[in-house]
C-alpha positions as a Markdown table, in Angstrom:
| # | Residue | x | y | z |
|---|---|---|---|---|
| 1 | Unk | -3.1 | -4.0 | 5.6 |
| 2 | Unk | -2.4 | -6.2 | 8.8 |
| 3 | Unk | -5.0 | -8.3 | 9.8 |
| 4 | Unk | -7.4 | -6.6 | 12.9 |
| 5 | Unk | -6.4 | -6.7 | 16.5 |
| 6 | Unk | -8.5 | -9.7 | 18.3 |
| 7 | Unk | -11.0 | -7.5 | 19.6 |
| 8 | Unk | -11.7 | -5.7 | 16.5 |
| 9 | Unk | -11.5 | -9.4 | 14.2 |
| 10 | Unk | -13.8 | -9.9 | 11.2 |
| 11 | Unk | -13.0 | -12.9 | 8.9 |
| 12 | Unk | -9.3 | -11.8 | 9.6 |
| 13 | Unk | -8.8 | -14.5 | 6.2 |
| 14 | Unk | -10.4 | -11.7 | 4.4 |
| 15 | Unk | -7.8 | -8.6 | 5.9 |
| 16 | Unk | -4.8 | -10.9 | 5.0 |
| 17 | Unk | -6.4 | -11.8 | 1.6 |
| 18 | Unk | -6.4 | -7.7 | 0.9 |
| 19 | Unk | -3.3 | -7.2 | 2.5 |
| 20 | Unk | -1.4 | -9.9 | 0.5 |
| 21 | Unk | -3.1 | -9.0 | -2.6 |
| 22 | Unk | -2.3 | -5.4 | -2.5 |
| 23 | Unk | 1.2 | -6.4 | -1.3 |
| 24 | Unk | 1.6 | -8.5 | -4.8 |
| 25 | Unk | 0.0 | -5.3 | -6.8 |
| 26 | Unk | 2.5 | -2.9 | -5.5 |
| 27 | Unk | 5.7 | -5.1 | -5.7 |
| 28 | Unk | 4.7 | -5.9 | -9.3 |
| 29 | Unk | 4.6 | -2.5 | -10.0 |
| 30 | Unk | 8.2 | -2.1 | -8.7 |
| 31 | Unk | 9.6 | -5.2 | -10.5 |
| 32 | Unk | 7.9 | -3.5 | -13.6 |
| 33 | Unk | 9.4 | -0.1 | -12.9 |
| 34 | Unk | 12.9 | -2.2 | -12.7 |
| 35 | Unk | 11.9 | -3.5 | -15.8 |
| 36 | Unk | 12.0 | -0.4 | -17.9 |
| 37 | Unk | 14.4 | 1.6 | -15.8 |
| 38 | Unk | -7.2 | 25.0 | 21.3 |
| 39 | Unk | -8.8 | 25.7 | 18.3 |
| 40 | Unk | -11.3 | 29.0 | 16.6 |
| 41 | Unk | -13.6 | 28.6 | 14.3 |
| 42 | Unk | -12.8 | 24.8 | 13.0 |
| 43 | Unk | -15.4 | 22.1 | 12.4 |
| 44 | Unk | -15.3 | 18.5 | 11.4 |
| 45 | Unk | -18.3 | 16.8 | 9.9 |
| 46 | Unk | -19.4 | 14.1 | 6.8 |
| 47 | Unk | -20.1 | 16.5 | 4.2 |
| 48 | Unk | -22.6 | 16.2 | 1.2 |
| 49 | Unk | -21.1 | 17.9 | -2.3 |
| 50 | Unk | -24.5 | 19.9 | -3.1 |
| 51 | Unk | -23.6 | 22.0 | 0.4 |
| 52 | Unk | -20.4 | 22.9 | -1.6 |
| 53 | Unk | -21.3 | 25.5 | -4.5 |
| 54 | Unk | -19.3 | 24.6 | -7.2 |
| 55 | Unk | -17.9 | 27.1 | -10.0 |
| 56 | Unk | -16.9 | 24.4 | -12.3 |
| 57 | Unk | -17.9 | 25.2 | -15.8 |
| 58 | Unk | -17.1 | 22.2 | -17.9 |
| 59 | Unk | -12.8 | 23.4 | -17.5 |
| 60 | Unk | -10.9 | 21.8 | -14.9 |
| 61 | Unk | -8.4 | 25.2 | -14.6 |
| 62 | Unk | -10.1 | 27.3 | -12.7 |
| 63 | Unk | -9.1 | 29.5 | -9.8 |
| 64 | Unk | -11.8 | 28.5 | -7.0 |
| 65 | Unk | -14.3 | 30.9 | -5.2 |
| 66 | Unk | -12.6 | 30.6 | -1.5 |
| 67 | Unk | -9.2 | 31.0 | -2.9 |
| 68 | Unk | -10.3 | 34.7 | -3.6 |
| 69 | Unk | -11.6 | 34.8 | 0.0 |
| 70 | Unk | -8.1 | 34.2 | 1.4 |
| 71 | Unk | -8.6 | 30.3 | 2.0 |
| 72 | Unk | -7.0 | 27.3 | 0.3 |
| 73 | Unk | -8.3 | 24.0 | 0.1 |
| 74 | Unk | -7.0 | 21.1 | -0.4 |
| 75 | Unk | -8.6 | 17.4 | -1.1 |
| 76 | Unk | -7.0 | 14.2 | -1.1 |
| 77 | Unk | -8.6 | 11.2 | -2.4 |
| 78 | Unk | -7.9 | 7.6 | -3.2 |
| 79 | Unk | -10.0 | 7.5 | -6.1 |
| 80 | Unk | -9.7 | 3.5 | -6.9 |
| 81 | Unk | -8.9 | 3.8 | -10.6 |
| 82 | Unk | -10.7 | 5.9 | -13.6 |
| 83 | Unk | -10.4 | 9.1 | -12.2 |
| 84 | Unk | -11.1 | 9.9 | -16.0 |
| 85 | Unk | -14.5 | 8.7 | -15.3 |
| 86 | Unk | -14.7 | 10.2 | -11.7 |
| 87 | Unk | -13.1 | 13.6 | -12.4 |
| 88 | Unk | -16.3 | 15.7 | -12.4 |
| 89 | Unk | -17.4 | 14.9 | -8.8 |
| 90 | Unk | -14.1 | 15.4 | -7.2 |
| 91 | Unk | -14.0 | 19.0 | -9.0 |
| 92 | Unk | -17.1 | 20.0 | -7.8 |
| 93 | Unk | -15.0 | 20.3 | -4.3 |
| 94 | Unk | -13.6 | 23.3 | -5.8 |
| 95 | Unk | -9.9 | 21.9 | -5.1 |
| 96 | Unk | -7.5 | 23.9 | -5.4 |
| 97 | Unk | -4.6 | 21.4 | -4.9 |
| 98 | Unk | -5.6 | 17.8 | -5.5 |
| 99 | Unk | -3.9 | 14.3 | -3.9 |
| 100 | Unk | -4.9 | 11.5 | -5.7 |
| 101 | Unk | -4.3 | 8.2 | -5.3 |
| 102 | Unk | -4.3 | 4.9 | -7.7 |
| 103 | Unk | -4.6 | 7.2 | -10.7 |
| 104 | Unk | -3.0 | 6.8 | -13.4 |
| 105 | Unk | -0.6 | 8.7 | -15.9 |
| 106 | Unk | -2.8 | 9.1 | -18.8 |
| 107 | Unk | -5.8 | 10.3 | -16.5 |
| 108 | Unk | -3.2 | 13.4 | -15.1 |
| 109 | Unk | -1.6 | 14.5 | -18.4 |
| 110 | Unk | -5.3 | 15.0 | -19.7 |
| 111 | Unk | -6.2 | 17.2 | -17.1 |
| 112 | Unk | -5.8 | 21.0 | -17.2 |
| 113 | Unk | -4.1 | 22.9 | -13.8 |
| 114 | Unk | -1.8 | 25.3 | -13.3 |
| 115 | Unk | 0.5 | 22.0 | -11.9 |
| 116 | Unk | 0.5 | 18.4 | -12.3 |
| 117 | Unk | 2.8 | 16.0 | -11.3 |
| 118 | Unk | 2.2 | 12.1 | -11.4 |
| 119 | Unk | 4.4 | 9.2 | -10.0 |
| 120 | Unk | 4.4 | 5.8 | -9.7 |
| 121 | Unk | 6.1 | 2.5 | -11.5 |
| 122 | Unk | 2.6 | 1.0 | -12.9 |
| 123 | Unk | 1.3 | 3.9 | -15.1 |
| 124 | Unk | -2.0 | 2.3 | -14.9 |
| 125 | Unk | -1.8 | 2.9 | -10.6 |
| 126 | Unk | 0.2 | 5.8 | -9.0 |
| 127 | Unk | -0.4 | 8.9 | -7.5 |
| 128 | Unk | -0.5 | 12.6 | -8.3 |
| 129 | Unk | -0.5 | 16.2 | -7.1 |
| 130 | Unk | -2.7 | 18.6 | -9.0 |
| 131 | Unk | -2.9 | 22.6 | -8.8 |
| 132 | Unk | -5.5 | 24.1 | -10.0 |
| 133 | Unk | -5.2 | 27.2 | -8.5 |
| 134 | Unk | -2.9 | 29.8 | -9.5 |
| 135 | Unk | -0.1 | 29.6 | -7.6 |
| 136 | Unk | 3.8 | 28.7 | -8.1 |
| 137 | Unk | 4.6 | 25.0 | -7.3 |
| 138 | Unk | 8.1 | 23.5 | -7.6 |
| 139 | Unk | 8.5 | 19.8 | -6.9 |
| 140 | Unk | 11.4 | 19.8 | -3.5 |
| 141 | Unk | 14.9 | 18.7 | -4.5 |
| 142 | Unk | 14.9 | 16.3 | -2.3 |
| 143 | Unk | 12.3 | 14.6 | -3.6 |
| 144 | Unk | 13.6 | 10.8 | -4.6 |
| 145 | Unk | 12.2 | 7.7 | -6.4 |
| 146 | Unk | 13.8 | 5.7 | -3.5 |
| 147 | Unk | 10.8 | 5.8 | -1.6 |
| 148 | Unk | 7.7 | 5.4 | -4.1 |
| 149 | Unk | 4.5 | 7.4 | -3.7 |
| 150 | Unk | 5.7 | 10.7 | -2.0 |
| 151 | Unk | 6.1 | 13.5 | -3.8 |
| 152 | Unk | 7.0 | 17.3 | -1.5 |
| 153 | Unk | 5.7 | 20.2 | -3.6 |
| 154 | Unk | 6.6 | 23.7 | -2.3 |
| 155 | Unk | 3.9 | 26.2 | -3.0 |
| 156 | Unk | 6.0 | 29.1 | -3.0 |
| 157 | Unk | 3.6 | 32.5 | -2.6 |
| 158 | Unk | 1.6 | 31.0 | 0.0 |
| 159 | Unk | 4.1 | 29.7 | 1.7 |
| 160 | Unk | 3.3 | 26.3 | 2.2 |
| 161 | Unk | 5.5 | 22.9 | 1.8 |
| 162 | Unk | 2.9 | 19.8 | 1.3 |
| 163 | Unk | 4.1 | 16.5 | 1.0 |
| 164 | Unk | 1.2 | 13.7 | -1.0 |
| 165 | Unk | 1.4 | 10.2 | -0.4 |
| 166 | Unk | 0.0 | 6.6 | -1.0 |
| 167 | Unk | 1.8 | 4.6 | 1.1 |
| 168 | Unk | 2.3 | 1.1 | -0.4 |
| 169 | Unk | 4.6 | -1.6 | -0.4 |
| 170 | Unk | 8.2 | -1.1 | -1.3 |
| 171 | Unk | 9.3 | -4.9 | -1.0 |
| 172 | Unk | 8.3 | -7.4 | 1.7 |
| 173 | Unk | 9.5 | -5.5 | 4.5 |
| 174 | Unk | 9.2 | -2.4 | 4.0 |
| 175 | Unk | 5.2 | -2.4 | 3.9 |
| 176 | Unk | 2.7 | 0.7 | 4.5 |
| 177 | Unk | 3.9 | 2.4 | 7.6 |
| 178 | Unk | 6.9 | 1.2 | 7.6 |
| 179 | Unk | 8.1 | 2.7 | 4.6 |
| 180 | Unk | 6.2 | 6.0 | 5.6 |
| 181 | Unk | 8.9 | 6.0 | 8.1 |
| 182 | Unk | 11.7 | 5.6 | 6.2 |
| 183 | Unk | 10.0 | 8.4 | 3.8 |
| 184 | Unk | 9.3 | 10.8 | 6.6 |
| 185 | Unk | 13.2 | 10.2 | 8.1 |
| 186 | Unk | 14.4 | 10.9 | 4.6 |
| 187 | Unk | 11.8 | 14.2 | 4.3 |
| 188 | Unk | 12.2 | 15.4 | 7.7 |
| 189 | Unk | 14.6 | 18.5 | 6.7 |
| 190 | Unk | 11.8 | 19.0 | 3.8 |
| 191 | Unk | 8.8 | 19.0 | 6.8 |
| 192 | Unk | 11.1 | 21.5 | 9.4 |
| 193 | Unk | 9.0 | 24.7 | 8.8 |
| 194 | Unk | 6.5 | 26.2 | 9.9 |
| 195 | Unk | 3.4 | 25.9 | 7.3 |
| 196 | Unk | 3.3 | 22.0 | 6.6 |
| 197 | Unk | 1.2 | 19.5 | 5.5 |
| 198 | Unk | 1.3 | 15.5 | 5.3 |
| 199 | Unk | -1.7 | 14.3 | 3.4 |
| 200 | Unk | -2.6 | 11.0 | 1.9 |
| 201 | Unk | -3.5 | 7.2 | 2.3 |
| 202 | Unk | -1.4 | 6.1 | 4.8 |
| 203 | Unk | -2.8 | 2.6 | 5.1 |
| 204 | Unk | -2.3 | 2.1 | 8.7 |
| 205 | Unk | -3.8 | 2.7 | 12.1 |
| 206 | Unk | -3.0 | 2.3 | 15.5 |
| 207 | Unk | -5.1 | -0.7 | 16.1 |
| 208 | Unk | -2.3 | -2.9 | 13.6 |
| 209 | Unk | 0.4 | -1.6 | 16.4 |
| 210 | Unk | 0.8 | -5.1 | 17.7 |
| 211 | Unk | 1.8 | -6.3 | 14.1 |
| 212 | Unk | 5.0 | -3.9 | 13.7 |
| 213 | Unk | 7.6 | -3.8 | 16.9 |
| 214 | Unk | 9.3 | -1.3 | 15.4 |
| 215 | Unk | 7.9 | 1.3 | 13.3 |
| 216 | Unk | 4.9 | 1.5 | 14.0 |
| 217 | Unk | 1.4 | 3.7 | 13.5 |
| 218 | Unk | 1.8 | 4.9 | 16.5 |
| 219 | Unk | 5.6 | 5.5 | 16.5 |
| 220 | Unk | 4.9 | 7.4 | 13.0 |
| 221 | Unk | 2.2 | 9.9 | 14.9 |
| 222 | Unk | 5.0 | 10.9 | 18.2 |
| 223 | Unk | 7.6 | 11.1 | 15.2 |
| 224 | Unk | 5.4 | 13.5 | 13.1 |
| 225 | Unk | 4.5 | 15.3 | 16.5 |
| 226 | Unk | 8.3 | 15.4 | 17.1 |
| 227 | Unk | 8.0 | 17.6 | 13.6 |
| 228 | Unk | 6.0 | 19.8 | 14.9 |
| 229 | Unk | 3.0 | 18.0 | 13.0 |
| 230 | Unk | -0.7 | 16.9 | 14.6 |
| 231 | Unk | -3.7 | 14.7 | 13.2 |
| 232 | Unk | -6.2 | 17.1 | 11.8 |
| 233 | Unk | -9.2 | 14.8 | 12.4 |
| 234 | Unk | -8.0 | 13.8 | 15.9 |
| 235 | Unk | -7.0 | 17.9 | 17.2 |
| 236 | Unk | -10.5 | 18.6 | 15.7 |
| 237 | Unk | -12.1 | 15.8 | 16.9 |
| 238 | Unk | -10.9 | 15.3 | 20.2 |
| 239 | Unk | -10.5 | 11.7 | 19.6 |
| 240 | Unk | -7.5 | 9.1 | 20.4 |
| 241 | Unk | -5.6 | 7.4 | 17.3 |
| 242 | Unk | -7.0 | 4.0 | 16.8 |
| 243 | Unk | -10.4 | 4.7 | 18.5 |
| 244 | Unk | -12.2 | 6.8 | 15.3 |
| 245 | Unk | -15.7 | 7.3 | 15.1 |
| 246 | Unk | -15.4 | 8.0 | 11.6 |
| 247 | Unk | -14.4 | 5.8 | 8.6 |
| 248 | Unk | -12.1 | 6.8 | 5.8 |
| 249 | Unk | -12.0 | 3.5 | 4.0 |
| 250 | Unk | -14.8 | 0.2 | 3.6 |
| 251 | Unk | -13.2 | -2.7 | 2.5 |
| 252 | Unk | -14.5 | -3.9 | -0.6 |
| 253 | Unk | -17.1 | -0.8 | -0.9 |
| 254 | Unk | -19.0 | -2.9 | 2.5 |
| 255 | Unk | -20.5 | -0.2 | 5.4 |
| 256 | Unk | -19.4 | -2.9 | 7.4 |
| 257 | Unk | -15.6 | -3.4 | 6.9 |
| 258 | Unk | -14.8 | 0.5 | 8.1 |
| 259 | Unk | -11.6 | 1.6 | 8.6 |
| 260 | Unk | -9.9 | 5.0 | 9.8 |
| 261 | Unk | -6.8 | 5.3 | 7.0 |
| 262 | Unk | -6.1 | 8.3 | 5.7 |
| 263 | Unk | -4.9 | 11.6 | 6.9 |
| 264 | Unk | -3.8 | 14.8 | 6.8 |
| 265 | Unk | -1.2 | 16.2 | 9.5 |
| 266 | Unk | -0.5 | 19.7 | 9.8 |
| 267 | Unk | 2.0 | 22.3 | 11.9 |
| 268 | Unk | 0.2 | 23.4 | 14.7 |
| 269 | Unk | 0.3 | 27.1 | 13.2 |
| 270 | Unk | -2.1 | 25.4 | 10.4 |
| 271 | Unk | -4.1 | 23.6 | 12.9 |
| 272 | Unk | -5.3 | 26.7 | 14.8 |
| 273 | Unk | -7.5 | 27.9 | 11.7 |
| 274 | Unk | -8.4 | 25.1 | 9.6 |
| 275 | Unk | -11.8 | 22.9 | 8.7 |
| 276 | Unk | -11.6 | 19.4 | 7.9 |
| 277 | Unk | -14.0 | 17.4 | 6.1 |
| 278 | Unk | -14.7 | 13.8 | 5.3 |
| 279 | Unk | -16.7 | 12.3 | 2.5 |
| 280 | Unk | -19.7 | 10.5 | 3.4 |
| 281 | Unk | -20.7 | 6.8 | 2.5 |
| 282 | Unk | -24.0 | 7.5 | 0.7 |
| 283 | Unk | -21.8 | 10.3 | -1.3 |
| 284 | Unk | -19.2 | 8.1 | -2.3 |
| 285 | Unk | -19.2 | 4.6 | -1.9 |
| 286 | Unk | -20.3 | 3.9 | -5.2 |
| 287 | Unk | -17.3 | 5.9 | -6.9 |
| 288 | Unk | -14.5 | 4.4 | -3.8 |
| 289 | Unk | -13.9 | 2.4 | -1.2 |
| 290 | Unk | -12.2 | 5.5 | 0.0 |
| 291 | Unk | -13.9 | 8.6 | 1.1 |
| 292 | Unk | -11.9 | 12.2 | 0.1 |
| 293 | Unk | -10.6 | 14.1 | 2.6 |
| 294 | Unk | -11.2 | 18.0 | 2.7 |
| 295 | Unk | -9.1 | 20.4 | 4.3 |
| 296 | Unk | -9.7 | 24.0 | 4.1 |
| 297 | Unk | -6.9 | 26.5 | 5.7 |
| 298 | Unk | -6.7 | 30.1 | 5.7 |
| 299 | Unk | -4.0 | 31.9 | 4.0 |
């Protein structure tokens, strides 16, 4: 993460200090991989996980109650290691596809779906896409380890193309949202049609603009918009990128040290009937220092 803009600046040491340190986590993972080889009906609001009736019965394939009702949802969360340990509260979202992030391998092939698909080059720390729901996934062909951490899934009977993401650090200079635009150039045929959706920790924000003269956070939103593709928070919200009122991520787990980093874009055809939903703080915190995003379309 680049360090904050001047008027935004809090103990900037401490934003290059996480931004270096997760720099070093995510090459090391690499050198280790080389190693071994107008809008009806929407709403936006914190949430709290007891207004969500869950149907989970101690099983974590299940086909969820909306999906019956002609809706789909889909959460994405960076769960910040030990999803083992995590897995119950997430479920009780009633997911029905699942982006997680910093999970590892051993925590996805112990969990029962439909689909599961993990990636990464630490298999301690990578992410994952999850189907619960009873549907046909197929993992794109054009999906490539060149760029780490994005994997497009085609959910073929909906249909729907969805493409997951952490974005991390590839090598020193291709860092967070700069490699999401090398990913999205190398995706863009795979994001051309007309039910998409980017979801994910992007780990960037308009406010860092100043730090990247070329591919930038905001250079990544007119691209995506070029796609066809728009902020769900921010079309819901009404608000302008870089000026959120609501946090996605607290730096070290402080209320304090908010940031607005994660996101799911959509195509405008998904954008006319969907809800989105962010985790809130008190619900959370203690599990993350990133709060799940919940989107909820109709199909």
């Amino acid at each position: 993460m680049p360090p904050l803009p001047q008027a935004k600046r809090d103990k900037p040491d401490i934003v290059l200090m996480q931004a270096a340190d997760s720099a070093k986590g995510c090459a090391k993972e690499l050198r280790q991989d080389g190693q071994r080889g107008a809008l009806v009906g929407v709403s936006l609001s914190f949430f709290r996980t007891d207004i969500l009736s869950s149907q989970h019965n101690g099983s974590d394939h299940f086909l969820s109650e909306h999906s019956s009702r002609g809706t789909m949802r889909i959460v994405s969360w960076n769960c910040n290691m030990g999803f083992e340990k995590k897995r119950d509260v997430v479920m009780s979202l009633q997911p029905d596809i699942l982006v997680l992030q910093e999970c590892s391998a051993k925590d996805i092939a112990t969990t029962d779906a439909h689909f599961k698909h993990w990636v990464g080059a630490n298999t301690h720390k990578g992410m994952a896409i999850i189907g619960f729901a009873n549907y046909e996934y197929t993992i794109d062909s054009s999906y490539t380890q060149e760029w780490p951490w994005f994997l497009p899934v085609r959910v073929e009977d909906v249909p729907l193309h969805l493409l997951g993401l952490w974005a991390c650090v590839k090598d020193q200079r291709l860092r967070y949202v700069r490699v999401t635009h090398q990913a999205i150039d190398h995706y863009a045929r795979f994001l051309s049609v007309p039910h998409m959706i980017i979801i994910g920790d992007f780990n960037s924000n308009t406010i860092w603009d100043r730090f990247h003269r070329e591919h930038s956070h905001s250079e990544l939103v007119a691209k995506l918009g070029s796609l066809g593709l728009v902020s769900a928070y921010h079309t819901l919200r009404g608000e302008r990128q870089g000026q959120e009122v609501t946090p996605t991520q607290f730096m070290y787990r402080n209320l304090a040290k908010s940031y607005h980093l994660d996101y799911a874009f959509v195509s405008q055809a998904i954008s006319r009937s969907c809800e989105f939903l962010i985790g809130e703080p008190s619900e959370w915190l203690h599990k993350s220092d990133h709060m799940p995003l919940i989107l909820t379309l109709s199909i």
